[in-house]
C-alpha positions as a LaTeX table, in Angstrom:
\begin{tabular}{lrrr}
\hline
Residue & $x$ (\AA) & $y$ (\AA) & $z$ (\AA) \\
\hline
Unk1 & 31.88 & $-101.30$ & 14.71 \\
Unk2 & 29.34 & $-103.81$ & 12.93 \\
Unk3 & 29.98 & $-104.64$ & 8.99 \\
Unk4 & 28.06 & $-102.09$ & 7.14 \\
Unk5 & 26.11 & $-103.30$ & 3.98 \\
Unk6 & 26.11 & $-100.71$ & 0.91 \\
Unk7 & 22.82 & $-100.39$ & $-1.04$ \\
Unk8 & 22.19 & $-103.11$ & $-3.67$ \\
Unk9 & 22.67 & $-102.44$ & $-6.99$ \\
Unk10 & 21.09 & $-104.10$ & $-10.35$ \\
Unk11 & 23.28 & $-104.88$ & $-12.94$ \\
Unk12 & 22.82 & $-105.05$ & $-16.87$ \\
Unk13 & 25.68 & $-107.68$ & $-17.24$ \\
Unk14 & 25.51 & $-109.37$ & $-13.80$ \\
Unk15 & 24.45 & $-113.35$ & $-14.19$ \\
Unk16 & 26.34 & $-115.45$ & $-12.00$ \\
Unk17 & 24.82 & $-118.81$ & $-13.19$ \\
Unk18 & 22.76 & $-119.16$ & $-10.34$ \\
Unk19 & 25.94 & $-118.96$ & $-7.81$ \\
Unk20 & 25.97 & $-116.71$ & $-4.77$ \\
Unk21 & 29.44 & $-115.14$ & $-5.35$ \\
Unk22 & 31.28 & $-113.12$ & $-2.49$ \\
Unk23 & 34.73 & $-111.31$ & $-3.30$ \\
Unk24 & 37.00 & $-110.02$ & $-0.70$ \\
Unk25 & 39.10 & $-106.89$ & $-1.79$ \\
Unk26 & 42.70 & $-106.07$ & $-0.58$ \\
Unk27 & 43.25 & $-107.42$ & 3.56 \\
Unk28 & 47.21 & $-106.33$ & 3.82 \\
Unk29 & 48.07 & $-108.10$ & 7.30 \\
Unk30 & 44.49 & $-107.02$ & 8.29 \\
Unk31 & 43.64 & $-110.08$ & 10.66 \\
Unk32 & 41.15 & $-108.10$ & 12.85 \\
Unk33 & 39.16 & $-106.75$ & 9.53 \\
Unk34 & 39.09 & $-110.31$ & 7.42 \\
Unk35 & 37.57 & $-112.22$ & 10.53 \\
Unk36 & 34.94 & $-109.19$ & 11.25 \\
Unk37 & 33.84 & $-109.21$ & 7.23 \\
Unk38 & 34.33 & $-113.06$ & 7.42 \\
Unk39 & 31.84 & $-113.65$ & 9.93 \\
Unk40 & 29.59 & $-111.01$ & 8.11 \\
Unk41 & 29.88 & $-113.18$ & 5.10 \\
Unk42 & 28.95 & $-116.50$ & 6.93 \\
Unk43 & 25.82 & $-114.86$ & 8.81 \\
Unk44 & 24.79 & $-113.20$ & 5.14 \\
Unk45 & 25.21 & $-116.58$ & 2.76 \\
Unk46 & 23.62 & $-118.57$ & 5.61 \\
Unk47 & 20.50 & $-116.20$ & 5.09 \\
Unk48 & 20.48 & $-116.33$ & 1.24 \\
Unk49 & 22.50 & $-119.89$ & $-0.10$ \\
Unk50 & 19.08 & $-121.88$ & $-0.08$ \\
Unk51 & 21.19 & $-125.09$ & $-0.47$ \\
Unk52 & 23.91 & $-123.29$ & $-2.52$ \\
Unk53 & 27.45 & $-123.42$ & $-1.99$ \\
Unk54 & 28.92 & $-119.91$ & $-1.65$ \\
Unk55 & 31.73 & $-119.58$ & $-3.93$ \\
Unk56 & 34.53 & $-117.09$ & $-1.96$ \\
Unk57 & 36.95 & $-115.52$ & $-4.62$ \\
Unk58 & 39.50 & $-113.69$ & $-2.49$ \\
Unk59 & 41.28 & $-110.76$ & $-4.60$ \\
Unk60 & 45.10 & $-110.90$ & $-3.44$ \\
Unk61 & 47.26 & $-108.90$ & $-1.58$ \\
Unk62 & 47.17 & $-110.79$ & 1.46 \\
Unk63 & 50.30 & $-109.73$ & 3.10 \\
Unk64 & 52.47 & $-106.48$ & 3.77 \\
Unk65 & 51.86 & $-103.09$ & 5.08 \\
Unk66 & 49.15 & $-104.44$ & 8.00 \\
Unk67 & 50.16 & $-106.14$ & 11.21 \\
Unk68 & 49.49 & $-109.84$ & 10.86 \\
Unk69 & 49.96 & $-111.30$ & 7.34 \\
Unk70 & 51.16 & $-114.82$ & 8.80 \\
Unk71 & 47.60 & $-114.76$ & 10.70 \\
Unk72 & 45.61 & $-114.04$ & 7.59 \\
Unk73 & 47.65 & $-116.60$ & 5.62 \\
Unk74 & 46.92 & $-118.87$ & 8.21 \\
Unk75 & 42.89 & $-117.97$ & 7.71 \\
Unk76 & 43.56 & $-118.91$ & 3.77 \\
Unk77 & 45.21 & $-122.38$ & 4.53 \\
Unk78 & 42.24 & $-122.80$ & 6.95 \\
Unk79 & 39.80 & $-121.52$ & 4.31 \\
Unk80 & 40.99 & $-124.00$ & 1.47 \\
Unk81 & 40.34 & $-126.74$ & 4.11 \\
Unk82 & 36.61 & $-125.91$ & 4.16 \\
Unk83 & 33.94 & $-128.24$ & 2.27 \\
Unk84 & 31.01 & $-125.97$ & 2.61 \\
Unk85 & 32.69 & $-122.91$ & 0.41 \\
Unk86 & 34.47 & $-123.02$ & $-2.79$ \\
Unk87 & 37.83 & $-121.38$ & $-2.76$ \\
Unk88 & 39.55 & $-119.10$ & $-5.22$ \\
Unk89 & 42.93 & $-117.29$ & $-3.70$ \\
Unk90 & 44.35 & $-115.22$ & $-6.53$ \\
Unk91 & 47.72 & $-113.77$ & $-6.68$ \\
Unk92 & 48.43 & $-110.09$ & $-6.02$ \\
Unk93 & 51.43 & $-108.06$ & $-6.73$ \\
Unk94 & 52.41 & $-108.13$ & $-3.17$ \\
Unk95 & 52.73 & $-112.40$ & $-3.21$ \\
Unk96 & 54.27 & $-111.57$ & $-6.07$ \\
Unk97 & 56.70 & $-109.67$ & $-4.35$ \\
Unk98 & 56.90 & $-111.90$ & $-1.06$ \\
Unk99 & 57.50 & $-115.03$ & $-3.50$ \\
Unk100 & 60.52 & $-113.03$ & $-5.61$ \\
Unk101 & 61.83 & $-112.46$ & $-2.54$ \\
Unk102 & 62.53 & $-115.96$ & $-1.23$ \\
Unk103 & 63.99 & $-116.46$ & $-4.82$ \\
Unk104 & 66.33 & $-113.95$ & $-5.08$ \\
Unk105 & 66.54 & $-111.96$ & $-1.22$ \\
Unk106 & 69.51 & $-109.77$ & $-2.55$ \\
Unk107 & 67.06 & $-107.60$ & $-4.42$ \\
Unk108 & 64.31 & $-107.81$ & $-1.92$ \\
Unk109 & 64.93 & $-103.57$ & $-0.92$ \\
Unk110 & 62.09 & $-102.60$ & $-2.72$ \\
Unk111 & 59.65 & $-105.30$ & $-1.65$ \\
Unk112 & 61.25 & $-104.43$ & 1.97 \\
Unk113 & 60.20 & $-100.56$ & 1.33 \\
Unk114 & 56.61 & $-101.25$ & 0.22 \\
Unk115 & 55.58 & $-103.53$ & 3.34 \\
Unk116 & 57.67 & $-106.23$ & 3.18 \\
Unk117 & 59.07 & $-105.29$ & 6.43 \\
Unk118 & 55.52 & $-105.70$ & 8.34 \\
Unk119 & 55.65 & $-109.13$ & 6.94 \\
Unk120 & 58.59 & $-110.23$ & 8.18 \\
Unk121 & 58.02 & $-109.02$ & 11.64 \\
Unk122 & 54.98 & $-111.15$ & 11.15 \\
Unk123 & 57.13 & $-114.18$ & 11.17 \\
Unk124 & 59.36 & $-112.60$ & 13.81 \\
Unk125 & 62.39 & $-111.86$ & 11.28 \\
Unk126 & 64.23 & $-108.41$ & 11.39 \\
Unk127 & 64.25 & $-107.05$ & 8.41 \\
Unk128 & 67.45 & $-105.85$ & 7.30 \\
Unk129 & 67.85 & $-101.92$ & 6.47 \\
Unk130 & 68.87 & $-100.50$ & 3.43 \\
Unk131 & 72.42 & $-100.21$ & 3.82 \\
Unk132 & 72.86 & $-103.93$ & 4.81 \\
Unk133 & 75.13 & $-106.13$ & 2.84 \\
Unk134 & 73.64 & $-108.75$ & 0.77 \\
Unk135 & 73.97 & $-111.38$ & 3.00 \\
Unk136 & 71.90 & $-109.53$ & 5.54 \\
Unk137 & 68.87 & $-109.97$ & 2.90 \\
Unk138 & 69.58 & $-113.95$ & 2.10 \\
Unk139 & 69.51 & $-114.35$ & 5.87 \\
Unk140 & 66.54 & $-112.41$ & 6.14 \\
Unk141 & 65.52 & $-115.13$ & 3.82 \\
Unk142 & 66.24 & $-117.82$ & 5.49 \\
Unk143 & 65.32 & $-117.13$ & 8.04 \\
Unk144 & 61.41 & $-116.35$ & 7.14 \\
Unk145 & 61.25 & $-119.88$ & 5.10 \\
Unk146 & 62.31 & $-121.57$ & 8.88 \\
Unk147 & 59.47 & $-119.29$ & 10.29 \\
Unk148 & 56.90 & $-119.71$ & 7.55 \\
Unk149 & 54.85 & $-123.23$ & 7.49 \\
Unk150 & 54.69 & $-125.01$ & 4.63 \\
Unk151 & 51.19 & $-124.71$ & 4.45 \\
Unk152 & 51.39 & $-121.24$ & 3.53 \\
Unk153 & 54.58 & $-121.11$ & 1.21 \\
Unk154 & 52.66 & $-123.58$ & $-0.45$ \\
Unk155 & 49.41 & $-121.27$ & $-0.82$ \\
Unk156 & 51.72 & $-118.73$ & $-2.32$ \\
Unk157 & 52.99 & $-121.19$ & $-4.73$ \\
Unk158 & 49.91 & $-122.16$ & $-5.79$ \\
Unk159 & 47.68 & $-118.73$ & $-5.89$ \\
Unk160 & 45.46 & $-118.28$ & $-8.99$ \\
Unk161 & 46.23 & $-115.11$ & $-11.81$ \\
Unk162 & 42.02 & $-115.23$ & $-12.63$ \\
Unk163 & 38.54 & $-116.41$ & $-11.80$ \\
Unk164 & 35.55 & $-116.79$ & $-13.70$ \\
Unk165 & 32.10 & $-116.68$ & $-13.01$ \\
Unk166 & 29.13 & $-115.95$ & $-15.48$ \\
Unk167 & 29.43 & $-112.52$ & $-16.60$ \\
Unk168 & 32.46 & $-112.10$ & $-14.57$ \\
Unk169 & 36.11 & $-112.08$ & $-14.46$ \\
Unk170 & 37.88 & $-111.49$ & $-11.49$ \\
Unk171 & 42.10 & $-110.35$ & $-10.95$ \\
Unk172 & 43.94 & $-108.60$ & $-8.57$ \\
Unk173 & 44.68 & $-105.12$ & $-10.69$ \\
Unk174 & 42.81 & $-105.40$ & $-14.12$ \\
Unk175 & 43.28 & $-105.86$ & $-17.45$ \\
Unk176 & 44.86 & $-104.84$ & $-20.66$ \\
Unk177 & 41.67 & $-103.32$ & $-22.32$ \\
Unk178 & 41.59 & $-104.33$ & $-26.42$ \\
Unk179 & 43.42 & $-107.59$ & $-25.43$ \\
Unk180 & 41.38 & $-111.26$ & $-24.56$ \\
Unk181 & 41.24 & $-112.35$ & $-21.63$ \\
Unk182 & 43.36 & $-115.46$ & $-22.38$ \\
Unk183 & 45.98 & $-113.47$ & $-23.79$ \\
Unk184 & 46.21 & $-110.94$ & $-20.61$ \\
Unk185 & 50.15 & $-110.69$ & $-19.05$ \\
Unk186 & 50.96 & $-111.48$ & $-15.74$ \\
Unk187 & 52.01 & $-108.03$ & $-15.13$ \\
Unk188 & 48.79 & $-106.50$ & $-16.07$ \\
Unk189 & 46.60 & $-108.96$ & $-14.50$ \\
Unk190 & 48.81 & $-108.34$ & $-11.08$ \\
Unk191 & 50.16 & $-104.14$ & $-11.45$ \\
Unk192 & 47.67 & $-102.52$ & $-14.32$ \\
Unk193 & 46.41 & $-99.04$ & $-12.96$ \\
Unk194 & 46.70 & $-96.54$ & $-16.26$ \\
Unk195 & 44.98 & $-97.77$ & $-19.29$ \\
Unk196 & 42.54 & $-99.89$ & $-17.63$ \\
Unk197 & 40.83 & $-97.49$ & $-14.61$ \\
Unk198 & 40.30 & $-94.98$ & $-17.25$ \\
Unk199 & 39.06 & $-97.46$ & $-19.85$ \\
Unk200 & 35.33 & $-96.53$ & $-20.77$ \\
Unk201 & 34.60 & $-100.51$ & $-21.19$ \\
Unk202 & 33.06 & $-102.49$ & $-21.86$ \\
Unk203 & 35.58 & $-105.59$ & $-21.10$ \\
Unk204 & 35.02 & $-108.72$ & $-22.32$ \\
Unk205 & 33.49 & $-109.31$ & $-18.99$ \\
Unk206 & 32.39 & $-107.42$ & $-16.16$ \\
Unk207 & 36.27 & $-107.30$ & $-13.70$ \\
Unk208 & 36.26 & $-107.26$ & $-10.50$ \\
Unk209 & 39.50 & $-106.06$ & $-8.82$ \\
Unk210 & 41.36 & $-104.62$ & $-6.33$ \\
Unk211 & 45.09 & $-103.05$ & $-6.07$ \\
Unk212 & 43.69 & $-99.63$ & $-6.17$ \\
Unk213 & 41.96 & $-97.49$ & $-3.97$ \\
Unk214 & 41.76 & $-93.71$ & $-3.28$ \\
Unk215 & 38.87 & $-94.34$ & $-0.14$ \\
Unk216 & 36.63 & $-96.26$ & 1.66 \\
Unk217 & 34.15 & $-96.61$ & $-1.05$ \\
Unk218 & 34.16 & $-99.20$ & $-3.94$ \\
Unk219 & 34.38 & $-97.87$ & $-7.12$ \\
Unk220 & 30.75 & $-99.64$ & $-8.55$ \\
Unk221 & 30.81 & $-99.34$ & $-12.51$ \\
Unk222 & 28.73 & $-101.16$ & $-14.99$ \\
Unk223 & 32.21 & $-102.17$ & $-17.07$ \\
Unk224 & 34.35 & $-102.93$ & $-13.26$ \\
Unk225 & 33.99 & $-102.78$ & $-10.01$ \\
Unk226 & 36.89 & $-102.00$ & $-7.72$ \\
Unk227 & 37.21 & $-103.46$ & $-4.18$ \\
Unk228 & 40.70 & $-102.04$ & $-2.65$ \\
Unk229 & 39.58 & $-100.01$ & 0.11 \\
Unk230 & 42.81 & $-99.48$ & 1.30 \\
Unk231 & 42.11 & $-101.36$ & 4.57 \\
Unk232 & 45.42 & $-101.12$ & 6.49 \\
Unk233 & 44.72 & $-97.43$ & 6.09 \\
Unk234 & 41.43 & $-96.33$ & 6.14 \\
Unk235 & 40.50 & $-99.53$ & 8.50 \\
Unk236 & 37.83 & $-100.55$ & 5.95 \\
Unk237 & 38.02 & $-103.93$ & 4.25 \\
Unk238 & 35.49 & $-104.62$ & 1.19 \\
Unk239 & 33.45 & $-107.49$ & 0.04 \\
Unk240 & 31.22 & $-107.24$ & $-2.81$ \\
Unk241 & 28.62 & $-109.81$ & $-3.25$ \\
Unk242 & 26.81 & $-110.82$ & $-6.72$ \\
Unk243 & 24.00 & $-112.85$ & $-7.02$ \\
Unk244 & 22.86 & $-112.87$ & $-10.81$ \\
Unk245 & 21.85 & $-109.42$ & $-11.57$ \\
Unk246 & 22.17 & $-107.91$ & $-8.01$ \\
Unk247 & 25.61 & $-106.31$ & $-6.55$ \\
Unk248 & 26.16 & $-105.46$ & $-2.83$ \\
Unk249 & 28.83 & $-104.59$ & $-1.11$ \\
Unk250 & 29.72 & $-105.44$ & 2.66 \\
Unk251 & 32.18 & $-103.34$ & 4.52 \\
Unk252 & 33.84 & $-104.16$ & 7.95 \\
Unk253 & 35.95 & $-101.74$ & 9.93 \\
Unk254 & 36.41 & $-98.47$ & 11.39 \\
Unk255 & 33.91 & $-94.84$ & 10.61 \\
Unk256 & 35.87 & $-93.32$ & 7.75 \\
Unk257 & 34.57 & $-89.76$ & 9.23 \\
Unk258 & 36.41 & $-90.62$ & 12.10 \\
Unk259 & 39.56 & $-91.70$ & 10.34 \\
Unk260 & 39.01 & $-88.42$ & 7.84 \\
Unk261 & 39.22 & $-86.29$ & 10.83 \\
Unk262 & 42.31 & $-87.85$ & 11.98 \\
Unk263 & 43.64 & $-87.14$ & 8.65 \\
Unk264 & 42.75 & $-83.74$ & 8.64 \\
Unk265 & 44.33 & $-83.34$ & 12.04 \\
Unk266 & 47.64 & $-84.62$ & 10.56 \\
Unk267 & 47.58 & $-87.98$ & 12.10 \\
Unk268 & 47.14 & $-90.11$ & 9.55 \\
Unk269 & 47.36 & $-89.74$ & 5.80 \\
Unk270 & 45.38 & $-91.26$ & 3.72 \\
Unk271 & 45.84 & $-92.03$ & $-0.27$ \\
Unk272 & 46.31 & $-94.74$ & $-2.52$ \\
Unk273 & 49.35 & $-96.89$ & $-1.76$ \\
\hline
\end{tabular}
């Protein structure tokens, strides 16, 4: 299926300072998705730049839960390498995650349990069960930082916690309403859900995240405008693009009736992670 553009909307707080801004929402091991919406992207900025350099601010949550998170951190590295794009990889909770890890594997259970196992199959590790010892986890470790180039452990290392452009701020869950920007937590900027999604707004700027989703369809407010649409799930992965006062989002992926009926049928479930 062809990348679907969502009608444009006008914004009241929407200057970009004259930069053609694309952000990509949540791609989760989604490898098949990111280079559909990718080429979308190219084919749309190539129509609309006029001489501009599209800036690509990519929302986190990379890896886990999809098949192929070594692929899409391999599309990153690749990415960073470009001169005809600028580059902004922030940090999700799942890096997060992935990076804790390969610090401490003996407590990696829970990152194991919410999709760190796809990842290491990725890299062709077994991931150990539940019930394995501790040293099951450290060489689970171990082994995954043999498998893993250096060129990505060093994207991890390096991912950003915010971006800024013009009227916007953009992070992988949200933020701490009532608090400044520059004094926002890590753990907000990367896990926030309650106390920010039900914030009226306004922010300090207009936020642009991901981390949460409930469908296929971004959540377009005038305060923030969500992104996550759950692609290893509902097969749908979201880019939103803003060009001064005008928002548009750009979908690649599956029909969400058809994935809806599936659901229905008991196939598949679908829901926020």
């Amino acid at each position: 299926m062809m990348p679907k553009h969502l009608q444009p909307v006008r914004a009241k707080r929407g200057s970009t300072a004259g930069q053609l801004v694309y952000a990509v929402g949540d791609i989760h091991g989604c490898y098949d998705l990111l280079t559909e919406l990718l080429a979308d992207l190219a084919k749309d900025w190539s129509e609309r730049a006029g001489g501009r350099r599209p800036v690509l601010i990519f929302l986190g949550d990379y890896v886990d839960r999809g098949p192929d998170s070594a692929k899409v951190l391999e599309a990153m590295v690749q990415l960073q390498r470009r001169s005809d794009v600028q580059v902004h990889l922030l940090m999700g909770n799942h890096e997060q995650a992935l990076l804790a890890f390969l610090d401490k594997p003996e407590a990696g259970a829970n990152w194991l349990h919410f999709g760190g196992r796809q990842t290491l199959t990725a890299y062709g590790v077994r991931p150990p069960e539940p019930a394995d010892r501790p040293e099951d986890y450290v060489t689970a470790r171990d082994e995954l930082l043999s498998a893993m180039p250096a060129a990505h452990l060093r994207l991890l290392q390096q991912l950003e916690l915010m971006a800024f452009v013009g009227d916007y701020v953009f992070v992988h869950a949200g933020v701490r309403p009532g608090k400044s920007l520059s004094k926002q937590s890590d753990r907000d900027l990367l896990w926030i859900r309650e106390g920010f999604l039900d914030a009226q707004g306004p922010h300090e700027k207009v936020v642009v995240h991901g981390h949460t989703w409930t469908c296929d369809r971004p959540d377009l407010l005038e305060h923030r405008i969500g992104i996550d649409t759950g692609a290893y799930s509902t097969g749908v992965l979201t880019a939103l693009r803003l060009d001064n006062g005008e928002r548009c989002c750009l979908q690649a992926g599956r029909s969400f009736e058809r994935l809806a009926a599936r659901a229905a049928s008991a196939e598949l479930r679908i829901g926020p992670p």
